[in-house]
C-alpha positions in Angstrom: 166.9 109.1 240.2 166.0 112.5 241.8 162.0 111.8 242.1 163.0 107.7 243.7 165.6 109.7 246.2 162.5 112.4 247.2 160.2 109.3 247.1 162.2 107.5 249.9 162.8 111.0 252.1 158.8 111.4 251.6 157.9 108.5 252.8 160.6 107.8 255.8 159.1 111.3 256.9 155.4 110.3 256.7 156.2 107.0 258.4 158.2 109.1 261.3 154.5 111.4 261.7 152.6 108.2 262.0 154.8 106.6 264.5 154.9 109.3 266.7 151.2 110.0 266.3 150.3 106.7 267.2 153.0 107.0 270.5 151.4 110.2 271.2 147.9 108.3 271.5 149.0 105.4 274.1 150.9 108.0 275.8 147.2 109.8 276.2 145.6 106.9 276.8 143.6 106.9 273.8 142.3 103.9 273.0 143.5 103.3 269.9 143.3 99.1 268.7 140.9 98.9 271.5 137.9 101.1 269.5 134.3 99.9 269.5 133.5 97.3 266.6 137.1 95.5 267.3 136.4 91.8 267.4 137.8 89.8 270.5 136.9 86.3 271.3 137.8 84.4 274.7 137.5 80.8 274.9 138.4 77.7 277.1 141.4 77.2 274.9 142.9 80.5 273.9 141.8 83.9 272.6 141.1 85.8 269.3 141.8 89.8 268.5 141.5 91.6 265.7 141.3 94.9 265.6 139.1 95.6 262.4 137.9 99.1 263.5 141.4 100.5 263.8 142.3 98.8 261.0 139.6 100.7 258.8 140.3 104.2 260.5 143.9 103.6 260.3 142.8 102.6 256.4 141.0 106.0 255.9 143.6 107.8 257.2 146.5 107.0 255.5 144.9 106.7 252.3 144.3 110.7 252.5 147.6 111.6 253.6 149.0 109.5 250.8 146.5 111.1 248.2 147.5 114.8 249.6 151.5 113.6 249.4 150.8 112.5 245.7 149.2 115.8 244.6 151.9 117.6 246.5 154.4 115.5 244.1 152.5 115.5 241.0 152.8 119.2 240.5 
């Protein structure tokens, strides 16, 4: 029960750094789901967005932290 209770602080404290990381960027005015290689398509009818570059960097990133987190642990 211990390692499910560290499990949950772990990752309610990982999700906290992300969410302020990412409200750090807007406040900066980075131009983060607006990166090069994002697809948007205007039409006569409506318009399309999807971010796939900041999906894959956001992707990448994670995926480390998670892997560092889960070495951390696995000691």
């Amino acid at each position: 029960m211990q390692s499910v209770i560290r499990a949950f602080i772990v990752g309610g404290i990982v999700l906290l750094i992300i969410g302020g990381l990412l409200y750090l960027l807007t406040k900066f005015n980075l131009p983060i789901g607006h990166l090069p290689g994002d697809i948007y398509v205007k039409g006569k009818q409506g318009s399309f967005y999807f971010p796939l570059t900041t999906c894959i960097l956001i992707s990448v990133i994670l995926t480390i932290l998670f892997n560092l987190f889960l070495r951390l642990f696995k000691k």
